[in-house]
C-alpha positions as CSV (number, residue, x, y, z in Angstrom):
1,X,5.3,31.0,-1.7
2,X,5.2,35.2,-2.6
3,X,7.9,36.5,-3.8
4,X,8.1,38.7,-1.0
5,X,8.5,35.2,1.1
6,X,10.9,33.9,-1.3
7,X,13.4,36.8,-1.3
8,X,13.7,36.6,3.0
9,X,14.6,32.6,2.5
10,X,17.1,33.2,0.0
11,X,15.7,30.8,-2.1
12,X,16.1,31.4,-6.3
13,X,13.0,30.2,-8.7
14,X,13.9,27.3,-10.7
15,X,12.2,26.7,-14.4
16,X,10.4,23.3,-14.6
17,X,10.4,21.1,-17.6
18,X,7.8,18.4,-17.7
19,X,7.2,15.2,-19.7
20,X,4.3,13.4,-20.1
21,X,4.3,9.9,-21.8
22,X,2.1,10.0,-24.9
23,X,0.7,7.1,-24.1
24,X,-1.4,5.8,-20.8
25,X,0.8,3.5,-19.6
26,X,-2.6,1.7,-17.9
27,X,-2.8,0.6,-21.3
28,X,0.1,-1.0,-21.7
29,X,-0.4,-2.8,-18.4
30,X,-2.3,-5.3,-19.2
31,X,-0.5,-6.9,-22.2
32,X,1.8,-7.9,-19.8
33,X,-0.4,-9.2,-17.0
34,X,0.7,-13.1,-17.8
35,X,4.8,-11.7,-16.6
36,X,4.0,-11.5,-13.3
37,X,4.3,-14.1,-10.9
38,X,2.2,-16.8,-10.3
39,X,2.0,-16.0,-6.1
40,X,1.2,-12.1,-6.8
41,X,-1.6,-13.2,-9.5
42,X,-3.3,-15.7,-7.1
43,X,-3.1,-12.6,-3.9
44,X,-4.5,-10.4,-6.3
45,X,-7.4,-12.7,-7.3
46,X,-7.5,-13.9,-3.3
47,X,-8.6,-10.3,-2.5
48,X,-10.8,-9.8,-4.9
49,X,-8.5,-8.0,-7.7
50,X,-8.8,-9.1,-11.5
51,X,-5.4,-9.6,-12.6
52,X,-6.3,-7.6,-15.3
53,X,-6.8,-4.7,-14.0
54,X,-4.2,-1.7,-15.7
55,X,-4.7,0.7,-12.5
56,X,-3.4,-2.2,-10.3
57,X,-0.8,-3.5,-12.9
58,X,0.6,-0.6,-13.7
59,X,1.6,0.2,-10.3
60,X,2.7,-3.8,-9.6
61,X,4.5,-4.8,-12.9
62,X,8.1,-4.6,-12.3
63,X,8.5,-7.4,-14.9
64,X,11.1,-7.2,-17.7
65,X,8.3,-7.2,-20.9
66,X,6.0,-4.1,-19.3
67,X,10.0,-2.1,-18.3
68,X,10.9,-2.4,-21.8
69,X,7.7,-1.3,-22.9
70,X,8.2,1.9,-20.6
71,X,11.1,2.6,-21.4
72,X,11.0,2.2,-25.1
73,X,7.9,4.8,-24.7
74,X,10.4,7.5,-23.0
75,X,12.9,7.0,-25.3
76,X,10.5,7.6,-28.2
77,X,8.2,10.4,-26.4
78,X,12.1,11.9,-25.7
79,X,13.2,12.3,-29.2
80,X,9.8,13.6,-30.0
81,X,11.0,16.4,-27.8
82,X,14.5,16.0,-28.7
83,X,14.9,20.3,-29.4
84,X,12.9,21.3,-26.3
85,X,14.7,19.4,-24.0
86,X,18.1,20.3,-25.4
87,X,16.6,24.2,-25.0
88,X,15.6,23.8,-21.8
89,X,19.5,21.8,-20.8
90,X,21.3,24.9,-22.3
91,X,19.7,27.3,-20.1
């Protein structure tokens, strides 16, 4: 949208502040392929899908293990970023 557009709607910019894990997370998929369920394991190899694969796992695994893993990588890529989010929170 111009600016020119944006000044009729009444709309105000807002400042974007983006984090990226500093990991792939497609990675960390597959060391916790064995968590999910039996039924979803057999679909997956019923249609033709390796269990192992991190693009489909990483989209399936909602299991406790892989979570963990996530969240423990926020939590870390966060206080690597620890100032810059504060900055960017003050503003």
């Amino acid at each position: 949208m111009s600016k020119r557009e944006t000044l009729k709607t009444h709309l105000k910019p807002i400042e974007l502040f983006e984090i990226f894990p500093s990991k792939d997370i497609r990675n960390i998929a597959p060391r916790h392929s064995g968590e999910l369920p039996w039924t979803v394991r057999m679909i997956l190899r019923g249609i033709g899908g390796k269990v192992e694969d991190s693009r489909v796992l990483s989209y399936l695994l909602f299991e406790t293990g892989y979570i963990q893993d996530l969240m423990d990588l926020g939590y870390q890529d966060a206080l690597e970023q620890k100032d810059k989010i504060i900055g960017f929170l003050r503003k």
